[in-house]
N, C-alpha and C positions, 0 to 999 in steps of 0.2 A: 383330303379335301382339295378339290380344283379351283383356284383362287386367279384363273387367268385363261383367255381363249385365243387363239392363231388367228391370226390376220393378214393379210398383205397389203402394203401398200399401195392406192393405185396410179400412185404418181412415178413413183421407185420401184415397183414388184419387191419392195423388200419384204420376208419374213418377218414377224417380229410379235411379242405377247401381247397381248394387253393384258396388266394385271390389275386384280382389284382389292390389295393392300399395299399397303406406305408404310416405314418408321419400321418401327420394331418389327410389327408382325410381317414384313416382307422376308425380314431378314431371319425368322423364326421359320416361315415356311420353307421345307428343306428343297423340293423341288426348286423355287424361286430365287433362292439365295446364292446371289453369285461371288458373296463374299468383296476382296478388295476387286474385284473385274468391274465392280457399277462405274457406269464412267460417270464424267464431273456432271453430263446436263441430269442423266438416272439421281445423282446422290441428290440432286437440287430440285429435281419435280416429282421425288418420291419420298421426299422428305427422310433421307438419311444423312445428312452433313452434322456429325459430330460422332455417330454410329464406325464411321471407320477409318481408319488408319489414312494417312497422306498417298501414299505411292498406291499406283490405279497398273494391277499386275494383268496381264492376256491370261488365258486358263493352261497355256504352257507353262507360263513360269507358276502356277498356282501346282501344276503336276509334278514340276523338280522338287518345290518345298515338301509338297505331303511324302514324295518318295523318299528324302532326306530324314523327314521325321519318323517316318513307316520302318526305317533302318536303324532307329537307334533301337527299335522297340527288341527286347530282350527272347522274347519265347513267340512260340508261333499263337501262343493264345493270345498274348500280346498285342501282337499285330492283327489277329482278326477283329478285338477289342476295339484295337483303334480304326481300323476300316470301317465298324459298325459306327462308331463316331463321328467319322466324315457321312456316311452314308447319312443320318441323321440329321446333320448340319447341310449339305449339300450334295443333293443326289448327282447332279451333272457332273459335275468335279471327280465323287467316285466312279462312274462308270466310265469316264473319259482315262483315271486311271487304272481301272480295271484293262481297260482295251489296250491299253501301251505297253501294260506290262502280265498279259494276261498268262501267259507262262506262268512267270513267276507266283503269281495273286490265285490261280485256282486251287494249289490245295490250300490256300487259306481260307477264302471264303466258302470253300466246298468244302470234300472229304480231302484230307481226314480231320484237318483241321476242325472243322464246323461239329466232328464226334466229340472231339475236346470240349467245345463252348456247350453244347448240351448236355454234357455230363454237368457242368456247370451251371446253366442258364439263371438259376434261379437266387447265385450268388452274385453273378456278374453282369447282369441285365443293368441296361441305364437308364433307358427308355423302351417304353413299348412299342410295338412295330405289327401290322396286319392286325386280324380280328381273334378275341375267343370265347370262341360259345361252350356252353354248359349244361350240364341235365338242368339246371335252374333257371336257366335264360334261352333256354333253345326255344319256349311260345312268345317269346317276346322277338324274335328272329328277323321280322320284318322293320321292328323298330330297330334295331342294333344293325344292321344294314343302311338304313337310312341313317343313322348317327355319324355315319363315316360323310355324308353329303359329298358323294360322287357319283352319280346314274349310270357313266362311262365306264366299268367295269369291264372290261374284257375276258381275263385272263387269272382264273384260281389258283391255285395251288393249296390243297388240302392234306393236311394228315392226323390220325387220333394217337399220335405218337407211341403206337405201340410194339414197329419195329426200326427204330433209330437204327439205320445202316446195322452194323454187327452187333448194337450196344444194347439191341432189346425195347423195353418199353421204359418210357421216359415221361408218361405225361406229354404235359403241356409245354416240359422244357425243349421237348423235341420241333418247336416252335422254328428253332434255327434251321433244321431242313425245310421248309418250305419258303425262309425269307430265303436263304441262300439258293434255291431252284430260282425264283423271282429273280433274282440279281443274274443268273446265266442268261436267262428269256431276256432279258434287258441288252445284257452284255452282249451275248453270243449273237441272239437272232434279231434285237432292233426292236425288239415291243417297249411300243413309252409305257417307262413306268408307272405315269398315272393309269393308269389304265387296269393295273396288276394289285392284286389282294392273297396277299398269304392269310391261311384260316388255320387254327386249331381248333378241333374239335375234342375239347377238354371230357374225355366220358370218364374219368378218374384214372386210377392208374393200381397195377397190383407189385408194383416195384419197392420193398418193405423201406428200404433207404429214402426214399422220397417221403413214403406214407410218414417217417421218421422225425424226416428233417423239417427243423423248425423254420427255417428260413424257405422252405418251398412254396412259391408260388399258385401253385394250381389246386384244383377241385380233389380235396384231398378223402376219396372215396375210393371201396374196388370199382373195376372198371364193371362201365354198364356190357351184358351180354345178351345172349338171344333177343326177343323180342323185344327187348325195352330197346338195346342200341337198333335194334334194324328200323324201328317208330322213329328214334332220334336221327338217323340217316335221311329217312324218309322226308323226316321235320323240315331239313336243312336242304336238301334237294331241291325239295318245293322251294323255299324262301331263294333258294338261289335263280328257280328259274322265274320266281313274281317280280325281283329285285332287278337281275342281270340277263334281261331274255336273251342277249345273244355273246352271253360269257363262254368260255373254254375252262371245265372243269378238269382239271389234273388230280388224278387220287396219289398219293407221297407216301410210302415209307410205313402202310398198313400191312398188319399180322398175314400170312402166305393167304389162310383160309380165306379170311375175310377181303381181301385185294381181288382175287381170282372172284367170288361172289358180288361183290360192289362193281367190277369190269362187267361182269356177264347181265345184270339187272339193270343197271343204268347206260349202256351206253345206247340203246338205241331211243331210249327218255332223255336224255342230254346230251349235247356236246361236250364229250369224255373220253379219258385214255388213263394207264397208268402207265406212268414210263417205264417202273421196276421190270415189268410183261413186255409191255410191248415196244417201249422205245430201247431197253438192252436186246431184246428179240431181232430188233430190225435194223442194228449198228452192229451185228454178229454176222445176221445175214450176208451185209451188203461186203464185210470183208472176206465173206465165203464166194460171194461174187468174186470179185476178185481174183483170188484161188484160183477158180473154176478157169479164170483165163488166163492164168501163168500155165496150171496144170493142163490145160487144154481138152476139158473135160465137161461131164454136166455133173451134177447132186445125184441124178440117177447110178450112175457108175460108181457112187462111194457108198460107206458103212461109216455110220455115223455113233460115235460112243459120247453120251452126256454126263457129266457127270456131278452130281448136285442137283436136284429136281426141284430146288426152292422158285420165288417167282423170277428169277433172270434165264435159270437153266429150265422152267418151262415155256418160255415165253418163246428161246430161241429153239427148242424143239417142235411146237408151235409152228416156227416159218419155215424151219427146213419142211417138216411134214408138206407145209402147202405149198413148195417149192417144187418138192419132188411130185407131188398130185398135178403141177400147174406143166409137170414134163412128159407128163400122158400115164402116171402109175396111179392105181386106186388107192382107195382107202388104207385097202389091210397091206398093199405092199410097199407104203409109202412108211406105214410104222413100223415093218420088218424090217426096215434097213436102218432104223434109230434103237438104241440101244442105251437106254437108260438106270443111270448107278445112282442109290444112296447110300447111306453111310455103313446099309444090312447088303449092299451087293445088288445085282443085277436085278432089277424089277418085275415078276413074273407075274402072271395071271393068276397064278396058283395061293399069292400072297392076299388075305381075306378085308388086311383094313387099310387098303389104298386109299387116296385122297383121288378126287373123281378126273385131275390134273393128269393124275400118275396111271390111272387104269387103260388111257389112252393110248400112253407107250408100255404098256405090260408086255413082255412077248410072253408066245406061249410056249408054257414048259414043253409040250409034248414036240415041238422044234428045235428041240438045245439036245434030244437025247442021244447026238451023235458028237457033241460037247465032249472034251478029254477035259473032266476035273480029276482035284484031290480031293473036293469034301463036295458033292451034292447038296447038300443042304446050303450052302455058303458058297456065290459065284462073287468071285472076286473081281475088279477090276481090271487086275490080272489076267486071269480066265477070259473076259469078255473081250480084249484085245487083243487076243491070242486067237481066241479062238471063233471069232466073228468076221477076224482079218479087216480091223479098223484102218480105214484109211482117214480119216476127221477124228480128233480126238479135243474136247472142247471141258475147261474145268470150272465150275463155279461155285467152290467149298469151300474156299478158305483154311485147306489144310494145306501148311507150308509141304513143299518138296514131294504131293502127293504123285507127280508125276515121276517117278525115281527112273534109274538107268535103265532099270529092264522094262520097264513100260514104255518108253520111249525109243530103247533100242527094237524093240518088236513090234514099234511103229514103224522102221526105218525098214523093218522087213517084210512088213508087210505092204508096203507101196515103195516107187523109186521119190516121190515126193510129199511125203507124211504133210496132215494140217495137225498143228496142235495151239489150241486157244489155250491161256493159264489168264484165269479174268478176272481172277478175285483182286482186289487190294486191301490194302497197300500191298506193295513189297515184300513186306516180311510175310503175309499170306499168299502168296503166289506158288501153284502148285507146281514151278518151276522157274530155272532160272534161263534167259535167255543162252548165256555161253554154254551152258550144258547140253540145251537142243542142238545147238550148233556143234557142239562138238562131238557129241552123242552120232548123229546123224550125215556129220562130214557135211554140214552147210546146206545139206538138200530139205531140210524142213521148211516149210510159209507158219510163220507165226503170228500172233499177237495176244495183246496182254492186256489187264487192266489199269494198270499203273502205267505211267512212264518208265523206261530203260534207257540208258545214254547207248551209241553206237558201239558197235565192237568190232574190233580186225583184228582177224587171225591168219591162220595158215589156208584156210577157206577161204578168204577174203574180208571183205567191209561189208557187215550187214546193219541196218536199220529195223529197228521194230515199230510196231503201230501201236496206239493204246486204244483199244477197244473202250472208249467213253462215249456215253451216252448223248453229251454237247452236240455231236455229230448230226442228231437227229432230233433230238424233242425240241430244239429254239423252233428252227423250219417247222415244221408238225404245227406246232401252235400258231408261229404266221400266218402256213399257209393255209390252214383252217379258218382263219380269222378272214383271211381275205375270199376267200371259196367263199365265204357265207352259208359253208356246210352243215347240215342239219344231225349229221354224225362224220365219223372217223375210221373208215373202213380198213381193212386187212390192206384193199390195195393200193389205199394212200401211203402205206406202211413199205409196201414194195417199190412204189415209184420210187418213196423216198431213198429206199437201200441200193436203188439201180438208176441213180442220180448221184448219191454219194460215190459211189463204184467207178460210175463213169470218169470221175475226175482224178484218178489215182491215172498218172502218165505211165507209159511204156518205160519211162529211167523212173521212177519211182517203184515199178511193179522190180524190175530187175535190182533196185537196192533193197527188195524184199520189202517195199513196204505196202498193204493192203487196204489203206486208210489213207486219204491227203493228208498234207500236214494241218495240225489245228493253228497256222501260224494265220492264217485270214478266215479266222471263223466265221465272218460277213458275210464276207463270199458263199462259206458254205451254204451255211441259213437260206442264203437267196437261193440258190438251187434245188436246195429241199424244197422251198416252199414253191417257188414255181413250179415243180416238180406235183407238189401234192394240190395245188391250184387248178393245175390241167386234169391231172388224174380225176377230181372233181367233177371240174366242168364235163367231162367224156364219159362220166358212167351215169349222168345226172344230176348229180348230187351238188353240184356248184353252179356258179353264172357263169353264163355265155359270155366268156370274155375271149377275143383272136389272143393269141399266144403272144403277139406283140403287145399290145394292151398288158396282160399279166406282168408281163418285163418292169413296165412302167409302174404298175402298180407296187410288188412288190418292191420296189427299188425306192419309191416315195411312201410306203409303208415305214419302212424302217428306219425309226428314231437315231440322232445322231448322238452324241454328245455333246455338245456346241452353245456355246455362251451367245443369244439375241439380243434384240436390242428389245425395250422393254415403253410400252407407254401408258401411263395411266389409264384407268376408263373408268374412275369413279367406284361409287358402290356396285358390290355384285348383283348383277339382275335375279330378282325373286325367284324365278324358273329359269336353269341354266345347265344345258344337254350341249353336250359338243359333239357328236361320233367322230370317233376316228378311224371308225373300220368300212 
């Protein structure tokens, strides 16, 4: 609920809220509450003088104490626990310390952390947080919307929690991936969080353990399927675009089948994306850019091997395809040169019960019959980088060490400067390990990962890895759609953004191997993406005519800070009360 509107003063040009609670409830409203920062005239004309403590601390020293406390806290569940805590009591506070110490704070409030609390959620929850709808409340949709009394909606993030990162289907506990996306959009790219709605869409769940558990929170049914969930999609769809006409719907962490059908149906009905697809699709891209310019080469001159065809490994076969189409190849020679593995081997035409994702990259059998195997019937991963002469080699399985010596060594020979992505995480899922490419390869590898890796020197030298994370790209995406006022989210907002990202990796960065900037000013970044996708926009139609200096300005006063104002009454909330911020 929005309990306060921006103002400037016209005496001062000062910033500053006007809010429209006092006493408890100000201090109850977590946006609002600054905690001991109210100064003496705030605690006196807001009526808080007994509400808080003597000493009146800046939001610095409000950030030493929580990082002080945040440190005793024992386990990493702990500590997200307690971040969830402040975030509750005071949103300013956590994203101001999310941003200082945002290294250290992402796998907690993301992955993998955030797999922990949702295996949990329904033990450890304190307070509620975003919306959840139900096969029994989903015609009531429009009321449960307005319940929240904020018209300002910008910014969704949806999921039916049915595949929690690696952990499966969780229900409604799965809840915690979409607060935690909200809090990067906040942190990473600058969207005020009023403005942001995490949603579960609660359609039961077929996970025996939850069905079990008596303390589980959520709609304790099998999940709805066929026609009844595509009616309940539909339900919610609508309600979202009667309630929030000019929102940015994000689908989170849906089943492969249903993510790629929900992408393909709605996005040109809504302003929509899934990140799983399209924003790991287009943070792969822009470090294959990259590549392309250490290697001195284009997408056209490589052989590309994928492997894992779930929704991150189709999304990024997906860009290459239209990268290599966008370098003057067709259709069918643009998928001849992508080479796609599951966990049965190379993906053929010949195979009867593809996913309609998978038939795309099929190659055909009748092209492999100059292939040196050992068993026909079974092409190995093996085989297929032997014998296709990969030069990209890109993993997103989640099977430890699936890159082993000899696949990696026969990447080394079959180009003087192999790409090999390992993108799974964490860690201990990483289909390799950095020191090993490097030493496997004698330092001539470009890599990146999906985890973090500390640097290493060896007898090669000092190399840096990149972690192929999505941050990169979906904060921007969402901004700069938001400020485009685009009526969709095309493939080639997806591209600017990846060759905006791209652009910003320096010549001593490309040479310390790294393929990605550093995420040490993720602001920065965000602003570029989204500029990036603002123009892109405005130049194929689809956004306002704004001169490219304008966009600078906008997007730069777009972006929410974290910063304690100064705060003045204005009485009761007016009856009818819209603010846009977009």
């Amino acid at each position: 609920m929005k309990n306060f509107a921006i103002k400037i003063d016209p005496l001062t040009s000062e910033e500053y809220y006007e809010v429209y609670l006092r006493g408890q409830k100000l201090l109850n409203d977590p946006f609002l509450n600054k905690a001991s920062a109210f100064t003496q005239e705030e605690r006196m004309s807001l009526n808080l003088e007994g509400f808080l403590r003597y000493e009146i601390s800046n939001i610095d020293v409000q950030v030493e104490r929580t990082y002080e406390a945040y440190l005793k806290k024992p386990t990493d569940l702990e500590k997200y626990i307690y971040l969830q805590g402040l975030l509750n009591r005071n949103e300013t506070l956590f994203y101001r310390f999310l941003l200082e110490h945002l290294n250290e704070m992402l796998p907690i409030v993301y992955t993998p952390t955030v797999g922990t609390a949702c295996l949990e959620m329904s033990h450890i929850m304190r307070r509620y947080r975003g919306i959840y709808i139900n096969p029994e409340n989903i015609s009531a949709i429009d009321r449960i919307f307005q319940n929240i009394n904020q018209p300002d909606i910008y910014l969704i993030v949806v999921t039916d929690g049915e595949r929690i990162l690696g952990l499966g289907d969780l229900g409604s506990d799965g809840m915690g991936i979409p607060i935690g996306k909200v809090n990067l959009y906040v942190a990473a790219g600058g969207i005020h969080p009023i403005t942001t709605l995490p949603i579960s869409l609660d359609v039961g769940t077929n996970n025996e353990r939850l069905l079990n558990d008596p303390l589980y929170l959520g709609y304790r049914k099998p999940r709805l399927v066929g026609k009844e969930y595509d009616d309940f999609i539909e339900k919610f769809v609508l309600g979202v675009k009667r309630n929030f006409t000019n929102a940015l719907l994000q689908w989170e962490d849906f089943a492969k089948h249903k993510a790629f059908m929900l992408m393909e149906r709605y996005r040109d009905r809504i302003l929509s994306f899934n990140d799983d697809i399209q924003g790991t699709g287009a943070t792969a891209l822009s470090a294959l850019m990259t590549a392309m310019k250490i290697k001195e080469s284009s997408f056209k001159e490589q052989k590309f091997v994928i492997v894992g065809m779930g929704q991150a490994g189709s999304g990024i076969a997906f860009n290459i395809k239209s990268m290599l189409m966008e370098e003057g190849l067709s259709d069918e020679e643009a998928t001849g040169l992508i080479y796609a593995v599951d966990q049965f081997g190379l993906i053929t035409d010949d195979i009867p019960t593809l996913e309609p994702q998978m038939k795309v990259f099929a190659q055909k059998r009748e092209n492999l019959t100059v292939w040196k195997l050992k068993n026909e019937n079974v092409i190995t991963l093996k085989d297929v980088v032997k014998n296709s002469g990969a030069t990209v080699l890109i993993g997103v399985t989640a099977q430890t060490g699936m890159f082993d010596k000899e696949i990696i060594s026969q990447m080394a020979q079959n180009t003087e400067r192999p790409i090999i992505f390992a993108l799974s995480n964490p860690t201990s899922k990483s289909e390799c390990k950095p020191e090993d490419v490097i030493n496997i390869t004698k330092g001539k590898a470009m890599m990146a990962f999906g985890s973090p890796f500390p640097s290493i020197e060896n007898e090669y030298g000092k190399f840096y890895t990149s972690q192929c994370n999505n941050m990169y790209i979906f904060p921007g995406i969402g901004l700069g759609a938001l400020i485009a006022k685009t009526p969709k989210i095309t493939f080639r907002m997806f591209v600017a953004a990846s060759k905006e990202l791209s652009s910003m990796v320096t010549w001593d960065q490309r040479h310390q191997g790294l393929l990605l900037p550093p995420l040490d000013d993720i602001r920065y970044v965000s602003y570029r993406v989204a500029r990036a996708v603002v123009i892109e926009a405005r130049d194929s139609g689809l956004g306002r005519m704004i001169e490219d200096v304008e966009i600078d300005k906008l997007v730069k006063k777009a972006q929410w800070k974290p910063n304690y104002l100064h705060y003045r009454y204005g009485g009761p909330k007016p009856v009818s009360f819209s603010e846009p911020m977009y």
